[in-house]
C-alpha positions in Angstrom: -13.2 44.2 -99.7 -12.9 46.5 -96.9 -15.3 43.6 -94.7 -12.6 41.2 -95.6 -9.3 43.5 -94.8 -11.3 44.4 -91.5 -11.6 40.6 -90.4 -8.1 39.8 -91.0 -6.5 41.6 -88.4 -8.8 39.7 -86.1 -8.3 36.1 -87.6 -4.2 37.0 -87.1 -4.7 37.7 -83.6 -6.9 34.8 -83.0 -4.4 33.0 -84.9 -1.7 34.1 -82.9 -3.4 33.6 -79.5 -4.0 30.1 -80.4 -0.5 29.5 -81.1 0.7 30.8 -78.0 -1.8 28.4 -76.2 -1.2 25.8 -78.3 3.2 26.5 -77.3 2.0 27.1 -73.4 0.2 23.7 -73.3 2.9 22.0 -75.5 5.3 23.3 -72.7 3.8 22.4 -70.1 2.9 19.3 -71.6 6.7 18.5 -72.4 7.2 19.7 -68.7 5.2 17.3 -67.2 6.3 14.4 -69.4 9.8 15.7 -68.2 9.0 16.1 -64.5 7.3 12.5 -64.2 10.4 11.1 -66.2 12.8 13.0 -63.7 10.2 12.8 -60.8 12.6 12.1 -57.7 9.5 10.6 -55.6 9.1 7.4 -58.2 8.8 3.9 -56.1 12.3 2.9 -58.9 14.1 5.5 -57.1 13.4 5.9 -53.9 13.2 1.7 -53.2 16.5 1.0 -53.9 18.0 4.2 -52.2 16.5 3.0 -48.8 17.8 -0.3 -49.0 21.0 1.0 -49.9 20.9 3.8 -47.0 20.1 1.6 -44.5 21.8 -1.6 -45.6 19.0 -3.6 -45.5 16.3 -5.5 -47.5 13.7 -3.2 -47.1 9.8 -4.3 -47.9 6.8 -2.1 -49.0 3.4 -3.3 -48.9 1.9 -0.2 -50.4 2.9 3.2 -52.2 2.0 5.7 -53.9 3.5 9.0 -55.3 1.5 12.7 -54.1 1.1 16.1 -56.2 -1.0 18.6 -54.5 -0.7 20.3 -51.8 3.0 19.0 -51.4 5.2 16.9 -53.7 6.2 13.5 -52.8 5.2 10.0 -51.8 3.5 7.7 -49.0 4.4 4.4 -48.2 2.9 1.8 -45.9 4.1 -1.3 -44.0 7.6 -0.5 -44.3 9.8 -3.2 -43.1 13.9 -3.3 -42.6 15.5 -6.1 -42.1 18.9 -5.4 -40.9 21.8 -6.7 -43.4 18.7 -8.3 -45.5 18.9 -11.1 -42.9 15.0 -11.9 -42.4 16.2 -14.7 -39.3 16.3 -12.3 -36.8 14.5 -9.0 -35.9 14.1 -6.4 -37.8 15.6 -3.4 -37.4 12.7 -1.3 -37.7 8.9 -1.3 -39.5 7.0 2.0 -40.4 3.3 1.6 -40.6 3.1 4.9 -42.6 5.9 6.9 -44.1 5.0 10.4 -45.6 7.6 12.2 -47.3 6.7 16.0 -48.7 8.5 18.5 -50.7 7.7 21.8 -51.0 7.5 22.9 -54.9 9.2 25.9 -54.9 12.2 24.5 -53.3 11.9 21.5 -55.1 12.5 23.6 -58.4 15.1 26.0 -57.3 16.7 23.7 -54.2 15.9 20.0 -55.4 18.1 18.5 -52.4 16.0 20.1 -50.1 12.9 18.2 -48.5 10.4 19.5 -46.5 9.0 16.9 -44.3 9.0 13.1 -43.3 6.8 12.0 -41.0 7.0 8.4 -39.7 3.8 6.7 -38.4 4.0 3.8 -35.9 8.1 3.6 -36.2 8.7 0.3 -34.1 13.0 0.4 -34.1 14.3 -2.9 -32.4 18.2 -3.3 -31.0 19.4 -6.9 -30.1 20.7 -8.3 -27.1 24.6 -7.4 -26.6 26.9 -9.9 -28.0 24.6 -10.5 -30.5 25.6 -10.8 -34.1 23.3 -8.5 -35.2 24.0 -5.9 -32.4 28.0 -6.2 -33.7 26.4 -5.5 -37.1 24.4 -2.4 -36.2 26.7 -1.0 -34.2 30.2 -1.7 -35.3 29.1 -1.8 -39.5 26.4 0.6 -38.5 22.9 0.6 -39.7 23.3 3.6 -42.5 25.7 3.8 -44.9 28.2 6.6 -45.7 27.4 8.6 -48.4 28.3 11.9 -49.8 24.5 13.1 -50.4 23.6 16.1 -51.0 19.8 15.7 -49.5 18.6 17.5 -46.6 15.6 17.0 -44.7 14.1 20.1 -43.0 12.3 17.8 -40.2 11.4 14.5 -39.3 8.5 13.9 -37.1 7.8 10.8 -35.1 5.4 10.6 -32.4 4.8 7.1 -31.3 7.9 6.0 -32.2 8.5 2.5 -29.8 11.8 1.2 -29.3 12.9 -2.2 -28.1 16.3 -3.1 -26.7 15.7 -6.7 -26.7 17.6 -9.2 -23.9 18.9 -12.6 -23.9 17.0 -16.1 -23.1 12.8 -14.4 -24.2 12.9 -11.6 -21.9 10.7 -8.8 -22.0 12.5 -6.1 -23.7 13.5 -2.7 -22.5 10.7 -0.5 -23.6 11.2 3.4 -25.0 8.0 5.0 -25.9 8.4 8.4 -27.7 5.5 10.1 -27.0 7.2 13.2 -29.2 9.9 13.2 -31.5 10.9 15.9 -33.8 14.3 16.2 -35.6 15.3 19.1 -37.5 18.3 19.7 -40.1 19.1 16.5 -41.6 21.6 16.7 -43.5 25.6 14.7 -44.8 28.6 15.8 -42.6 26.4 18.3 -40.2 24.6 17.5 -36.8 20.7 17.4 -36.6 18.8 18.5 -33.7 16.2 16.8 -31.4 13.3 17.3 -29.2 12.7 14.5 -27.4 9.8 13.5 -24.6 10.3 9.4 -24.1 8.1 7.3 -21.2 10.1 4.7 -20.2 9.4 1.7 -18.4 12.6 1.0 -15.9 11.2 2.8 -13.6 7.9 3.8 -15.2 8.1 8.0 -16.2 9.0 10.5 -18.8 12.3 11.9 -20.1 12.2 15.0 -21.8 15.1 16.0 -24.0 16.6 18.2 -26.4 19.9 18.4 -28.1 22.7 18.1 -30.8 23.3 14.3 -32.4 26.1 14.1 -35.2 27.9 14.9 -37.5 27.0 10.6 -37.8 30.4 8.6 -37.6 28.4 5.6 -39.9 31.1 2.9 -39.8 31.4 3.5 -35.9 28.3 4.9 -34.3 29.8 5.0 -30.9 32.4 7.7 -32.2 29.2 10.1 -32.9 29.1 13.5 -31.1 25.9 14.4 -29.1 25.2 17.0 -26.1 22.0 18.2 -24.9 20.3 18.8 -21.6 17.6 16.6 -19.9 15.4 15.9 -17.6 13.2 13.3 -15.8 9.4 13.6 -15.0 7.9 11.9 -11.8 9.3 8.5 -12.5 7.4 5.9 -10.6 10.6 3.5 -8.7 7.8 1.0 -7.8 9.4 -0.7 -11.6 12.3 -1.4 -9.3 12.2 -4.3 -7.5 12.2 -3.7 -3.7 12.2 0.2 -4.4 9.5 2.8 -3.9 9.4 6.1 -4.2 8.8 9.2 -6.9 12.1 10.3 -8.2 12.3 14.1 -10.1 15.9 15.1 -12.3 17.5 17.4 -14.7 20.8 18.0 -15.5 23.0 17.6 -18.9 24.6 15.0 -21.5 28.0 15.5 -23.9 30.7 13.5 -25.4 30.3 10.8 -28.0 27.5 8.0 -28.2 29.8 5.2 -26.8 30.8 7.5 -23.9 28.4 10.2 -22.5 29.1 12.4 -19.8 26.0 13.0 -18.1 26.0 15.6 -15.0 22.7 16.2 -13.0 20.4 16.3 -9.9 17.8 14.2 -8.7 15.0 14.5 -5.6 13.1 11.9 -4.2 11.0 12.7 -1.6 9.2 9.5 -0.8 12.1 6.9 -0.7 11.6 3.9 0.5 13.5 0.3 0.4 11.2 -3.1 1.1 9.7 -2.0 4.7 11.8 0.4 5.5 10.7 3.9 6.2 9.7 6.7 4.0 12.7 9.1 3.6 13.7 12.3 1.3 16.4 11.7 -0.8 18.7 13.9 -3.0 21.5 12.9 -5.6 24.2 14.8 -7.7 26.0 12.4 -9.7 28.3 13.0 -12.8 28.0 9.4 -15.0 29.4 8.2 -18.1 26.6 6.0 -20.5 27.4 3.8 -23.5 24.6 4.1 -25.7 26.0 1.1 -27.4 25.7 -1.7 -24.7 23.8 0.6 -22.1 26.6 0.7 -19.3 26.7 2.8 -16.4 30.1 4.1 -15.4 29.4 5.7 -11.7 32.1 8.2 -11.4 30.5 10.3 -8.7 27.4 10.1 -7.0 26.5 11.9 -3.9 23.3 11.2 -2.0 22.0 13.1 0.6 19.3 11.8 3.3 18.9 13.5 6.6 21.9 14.8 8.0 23.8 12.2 6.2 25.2 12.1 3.2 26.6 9.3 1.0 29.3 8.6 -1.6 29.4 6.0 -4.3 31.4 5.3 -7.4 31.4 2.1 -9.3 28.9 0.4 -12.6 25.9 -0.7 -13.7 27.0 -3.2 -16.7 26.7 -6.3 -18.2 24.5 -8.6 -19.7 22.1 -9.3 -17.2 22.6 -6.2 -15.6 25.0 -6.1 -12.9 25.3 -3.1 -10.5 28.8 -3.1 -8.5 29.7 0.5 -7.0 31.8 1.3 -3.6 30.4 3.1 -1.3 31.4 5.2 2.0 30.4 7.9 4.2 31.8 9.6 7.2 30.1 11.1 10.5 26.8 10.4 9.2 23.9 10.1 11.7 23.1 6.6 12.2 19.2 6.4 12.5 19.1 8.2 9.0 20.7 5.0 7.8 18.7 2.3 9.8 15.0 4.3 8.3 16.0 3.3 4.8 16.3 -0.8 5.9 14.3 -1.0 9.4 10.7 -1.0 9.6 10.9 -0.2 13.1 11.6 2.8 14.5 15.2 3.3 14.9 16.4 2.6 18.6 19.5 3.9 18.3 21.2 7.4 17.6 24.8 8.6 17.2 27.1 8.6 14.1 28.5 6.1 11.8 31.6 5.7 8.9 31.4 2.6 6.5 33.5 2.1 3.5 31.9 -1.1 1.4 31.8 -2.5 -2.0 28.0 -3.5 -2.6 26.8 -5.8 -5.8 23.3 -6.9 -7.0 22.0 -7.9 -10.0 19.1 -8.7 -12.3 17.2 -11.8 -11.1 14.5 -13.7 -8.7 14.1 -12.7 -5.1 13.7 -9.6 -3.3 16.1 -6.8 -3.5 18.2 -7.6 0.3 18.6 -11.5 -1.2 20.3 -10.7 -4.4 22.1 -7.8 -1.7 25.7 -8.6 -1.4 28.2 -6.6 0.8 31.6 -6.7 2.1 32.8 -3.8 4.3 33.7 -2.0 7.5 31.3 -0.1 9.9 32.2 1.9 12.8 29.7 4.0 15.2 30.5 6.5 17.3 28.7 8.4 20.8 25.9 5.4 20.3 23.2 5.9 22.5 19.6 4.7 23.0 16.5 6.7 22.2 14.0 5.3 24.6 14.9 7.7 27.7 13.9 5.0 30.2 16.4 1.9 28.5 19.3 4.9 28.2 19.1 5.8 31.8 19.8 2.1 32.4 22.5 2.2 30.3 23.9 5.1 32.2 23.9 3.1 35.5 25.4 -0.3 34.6 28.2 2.0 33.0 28.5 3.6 36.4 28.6 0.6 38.6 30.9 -1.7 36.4 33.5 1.1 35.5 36.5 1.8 38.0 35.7 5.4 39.9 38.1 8.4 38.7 41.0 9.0 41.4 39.0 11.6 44.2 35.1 10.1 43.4 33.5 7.4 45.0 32.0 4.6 43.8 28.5 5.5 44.9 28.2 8.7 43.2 24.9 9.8 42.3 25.8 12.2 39.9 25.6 9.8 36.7 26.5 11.0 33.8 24.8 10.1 30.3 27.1 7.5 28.4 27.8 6.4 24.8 29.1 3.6 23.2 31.0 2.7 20.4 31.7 -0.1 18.3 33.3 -1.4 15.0 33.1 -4.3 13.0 33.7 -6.2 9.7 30.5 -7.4 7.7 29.5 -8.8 4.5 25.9 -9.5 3.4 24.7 -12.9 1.6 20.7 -13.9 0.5 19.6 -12.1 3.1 22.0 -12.5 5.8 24.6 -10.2 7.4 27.8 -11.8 8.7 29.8 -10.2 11.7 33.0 -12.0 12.4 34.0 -9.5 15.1 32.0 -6.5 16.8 34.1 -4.5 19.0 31.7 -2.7 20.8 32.9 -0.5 24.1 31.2 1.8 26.6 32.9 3.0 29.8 33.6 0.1 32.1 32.4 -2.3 29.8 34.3 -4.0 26.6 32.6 -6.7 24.1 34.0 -9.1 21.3 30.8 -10.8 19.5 30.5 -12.4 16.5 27.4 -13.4 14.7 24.2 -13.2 12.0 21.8 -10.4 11.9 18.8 -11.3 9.1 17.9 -8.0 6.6 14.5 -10.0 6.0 13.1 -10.6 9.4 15.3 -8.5 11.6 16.5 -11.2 13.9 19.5 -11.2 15.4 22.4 -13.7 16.9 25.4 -12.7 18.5 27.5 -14.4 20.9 30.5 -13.4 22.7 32.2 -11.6 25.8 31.8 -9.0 27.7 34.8 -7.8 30.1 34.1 -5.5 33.1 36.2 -3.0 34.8 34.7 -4.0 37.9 33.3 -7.7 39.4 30.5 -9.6 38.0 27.8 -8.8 41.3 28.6 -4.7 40.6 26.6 -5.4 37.1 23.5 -5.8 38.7 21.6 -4.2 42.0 19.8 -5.7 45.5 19.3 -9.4 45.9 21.3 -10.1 42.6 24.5 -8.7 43.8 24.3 -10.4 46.8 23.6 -13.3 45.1 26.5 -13.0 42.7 28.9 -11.9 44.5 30.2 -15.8 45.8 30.5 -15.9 42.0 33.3 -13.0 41.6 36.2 -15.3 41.5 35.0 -17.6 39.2 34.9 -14.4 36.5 37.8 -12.5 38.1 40.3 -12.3 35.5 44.0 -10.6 35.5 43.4 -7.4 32.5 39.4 -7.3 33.9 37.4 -7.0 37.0 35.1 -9.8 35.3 34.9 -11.6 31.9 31.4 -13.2 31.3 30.0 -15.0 28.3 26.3 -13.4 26.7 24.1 -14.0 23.5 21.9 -11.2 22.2 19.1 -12.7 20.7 15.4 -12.0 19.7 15.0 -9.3 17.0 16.0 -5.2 16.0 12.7 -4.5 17.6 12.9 -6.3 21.2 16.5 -7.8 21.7 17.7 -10.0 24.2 20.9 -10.1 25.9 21.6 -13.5 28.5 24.3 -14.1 30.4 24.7 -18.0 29.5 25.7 -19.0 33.1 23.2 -18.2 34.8 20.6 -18.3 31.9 19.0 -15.2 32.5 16.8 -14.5 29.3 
C-alpha cells in the first residue's frame, strides 16, 4: 500500500504534464492550421490584389510562400501588362520579387511589411500620344484604394526604365544603379534615394526626396520635392556637343509641373570644331514628368566675360528645342571660340537678341541650326597688331581731317569699327540681308552668305568714303587712281566703290570689283 500511494503522486504529475503538452501542441497545432488558413502571403491572395492594384493582368511564372527567417513570399518572372492589354508593352516585368514580414509585427501590426525587394524591375512608358501613355497617366497605373498596408522599404537596384519613342526608335534609357524607398504607405508621401545613369548625355544623377501623397486617377497632380544633382555627364551623347558637364541644385511642385532650380559647370565645352571653353549655367526650369517637356524660364550662362540669357522649351514629340536668346556688351571673341575653329581675329563687344530652334534628327548640329535675329558689335578691332595698324591708316587717309589738323598727320590714332545687321541661319548657312558696318571715314552696306560648316564667306556691297577713291591707297596706286576720282565722286561722299569679301573666317578677301584687285 504505501508503494502504491507513493507512485500516485508521480503518475498525477506525469499525467498532468502530458496534458499540458498534449493542450500546447494542440494549440499550436490549431495555430498553425489557423495561420496557414489566414496566411496573408498565399499566391490566392496576393495574385489577385496585384492585378487589382496595378490594373493590369499580371503573370507569375513561379512562387512560392517563406517562413523562416522572415515571413512572406517570392515570386519570379512577374509580368504586368498595363490595362490587361497584352498588344502593346508591358508596363513593367520583375525577374524576382521578395516580399518579407517581420513576425513580431506581423502579429501585433499585420499591415505593416518589412521589406520588398525587386530584382531586375524593367518599367516601360510609351511614346506620347500613345493610347497607352493616356492610360497610364491620365487613368493612372495604380488604383485608389483605402489600404491600410505599409511597406517599411522597397529596394531596387537595377531597376531599367524605358521611355519608348515613336516610328522603332531606341528608347530613352534610365538605369537605377540604386533605388531605395522608404514609408509606403495610403494618403502619406514615401521617400527616395535615388542614383540613375542616364544615357542623354551619358552620366549619373543622384537624388533624394519626397514623392506623394499619390494623386492615382491623375498622376501629374502628385507632389514631389527633393534636391539633386548630376555626376560628370559625358555631352559627347549630344550630337555636335562635347564637353564634361557637373550640377546640383533642387526640384518641387507636382509631377506634371516641377520647378527645378540649380547650377551647372562645364569646363571643357566645346561645339563641332569650335574651341574648348568653360562654361557655367544657373537656370530655374519647369519639367513635366508626364510628356518630358522643358519649360526654360531662366537660364543664364556664363563664358568668359560674357554672359548669356535664354528662355524658351524643349518639347514635343521628336524633341524640339525653341528658346530666345540675348546678351548685352558681351566680348565678341568669347562668342566666335564656341563656333570658330580658328582663332578669333576679331575683338570688341557684341548685343544679339535671337530666337534659335533645332530639333531631333540627321545631320550635324549647325544644319538642323535655325536662327532669326539681330547682331550689333561695337569698338571692333583686329587682333593681329600688324593688319590693325593697317586699319588705323586707311581710316586716317579716307576720313576728312578735324578743323585745325592736317591731313598728313602722323599721329594716328588706333580705330574701331562697328557694325549691325539682321541674320537668320538655315542647313548650314547664315543669311545677312544688310550689314551696316562703319569705321571713321569709311561706311559699308553688304549683304550676303557666311557658311557655319566650312567658314566661307560672301558679301558684296558698298563702301562710301569721306575722302576720294586714290586717298584709300598709297605711292603708285594713288597716282594711278586718282584720274579715277570723278568717276566715284559722289554728292553725300568723297567716293562710293563697289567690293566683295570673299575667301574664308580664316584668310578673307576684300576686292574692289573695278579694278579686280583680289
Amino acid at each position: 500500500m504505501s508503494t502504491a500511494a507513493g507512485i500516485s503522486p508521480r503518475r498525477r504529475g506525469l499525467h498532468i504534464t502530458e496534458v499540458v503538452i498534449i493542450g500546447v501542441v494542440t494549440v499550436v497545432l490549431v495555430g498553425v492550421d489557423l495561420m496557414f488558413y489566414f496566411w496573408p502571403f498565399r499566391y490566392r491572395e496576393v495574385h489577385p490584389l496585384l492585378q487589382q492594384v496595378f490594373q493590369s493582368r499580371v503573370d507569375v511564372k513561379s512562387y512560392h510562400r517563406t517562413y523562416f527567417p522572415h515571413p512572406g513570399f517570392v515570386a519570379e518572372d512577374v509580368t504586368f501588362y498595363r490595362h490587361g492589354d497584352t498588344q502593346i508593352p508591358p508596363l513593367a516585368t520583375v525577374k524576382k520579387m521578395t516580399v518579407a514580414g517581420q513576425w513580431l509585427v506581423l502579429i501585433f501590426h499585420p499591415h505593416t511589411l518589412y521589406q520588398i525587394r525587386l530584382e531586375g524591375l524593367h518599367v516601360q512608358i510609351p511614346p506620347p500620344g500613345t493610347k497607352a501613355r493616356r492610360m497610364d497617366f491620365d487613368n493612372g497605373v495604380i488604383s485608389s484604394s483605402e489600404s491600410k498596408l505599409r511597406i517599411e522599404s522597397i529596394l531596387a537596384d537595377g531597376t531599367a526604365l524605358d521611355f519608348l519613342r515613336h516610328g522603332g526608335a531606341p528608347p530613352l534609357h534610365f538605369e537605377f544603379r540604386a533605388l531605395e524607398i522608404h514609408n509606403v504607405q495610403d494618403k502619406h508621401p514615401l521617400e527616395f534615394t535615388a542614383r540613375v545613369a542616364t544615357s542623354e548625355p551619358q552620366g549619373t544623377v543622384a537624388a533624394t526626396g519626397m514623392l506623394g501623397p499619390f494623386r492615382t486617377s491623375s498622376y501629374g497632380t502628385t507632389p514631389m520635392s527633393g534636391t539633386y544633382s548630376l555626376i560628370d555627364a559625358d555631352l559627347q551623347g549630344l550630337e555636335g556637343m562635347w564637353g564634361h558637364a557637373a550640377a546640383g541644385g533642387r526640384f518641387g511642385g507636382i509631377f506634371s509641373a516641377m520647378d527645378v532650380t540649380g547650377e551647372a559647370q562645364i569646363p571643357d565645352f566645346r561645339v563641332g570644331s569650335g574651341h574648348t571653353v568653360r562654361m557655367d549655367a544657373a537656370y530655374h526650369v519647369t519639367v513635366s514628368g508626364t510628356n518630358g517637356d522643358v519649360e526654360i524660364e531662366n537660364a543664364e550662362v556664363k563664358t568668359g566675360n560674357s554672359t548669356i540669357t535664354a528662355s524658351g522649351s524643349v518639347a514635343g514629340s521628336p524633341r524640339k528645342v525653341s528658346v530666345t536668346i540675348e546678351t548685352k556688351d558681351s566680348q565678341v571673341e568669347d562668342l566666335l571660340k564656341i563656333v570658330e575653329e580658328a582663332p578669333p581675329q576679331v575683338e570688341g563687344d557684341v548685343n544679339f537678341r535671337a530666337a534659335v530652334e533645332f530639333g531631333e534628327g540627321p545631320g550635324r548640329f549647325l544644319e538642323k541650326l535655325n536662327l532669326k535675329g539681330d547682331v550689333s558689335l561695337e569698338k571692333m578691332k583686329l587682333v593681329d597688331a600688324n593688319k590693325q595698324e593697317k586699319v588705323d591708316a586707311f581710316s586716317a587717309r579716307v576720313r576728312k581731317a578735324p578743323a585745325g589738323e592736317g591731313s598728313g598727320s602722323s599721329n594716328v590714332p588706333q580705330i574701331t569699327m562697328a557694325a549691325q545687321t539682321q541674320t537668320r541661319f538655315e542647313h548650314g548657312m547664315a543669311y545677312f540681308p544688310d550689314i551696316h558696318a562703319s569705321m571713321p571715314g569709311a561706311e559699308a552696306h553688304l549683304h550676303g552668305t557666311f557658311n557655319l560648316l566650312d567658314t566661307r564667306i560672301r558679301l558684296t556691297g558698298k563702301v562710301a568714303l569721306e575722302r576720294s577713291l586714290s586717298d584709300a591707297v598709297t605711292g603708285w596706286k594713288a597716282a594711278l587712281l586718282k584720274p579715277l576720282n570723278p568717276f566715284f565722286r559722289h554728292k553725300d561722299a568723297g567716293a562710293v566703290v563697289a567690293v566683295a569679301i570673299t575667301g574664308t573666317a580664316k584668310k578673307p578677301k576684300v576686292g574692289q570689283d573695278v579694278l579686280h584687285d583680289q
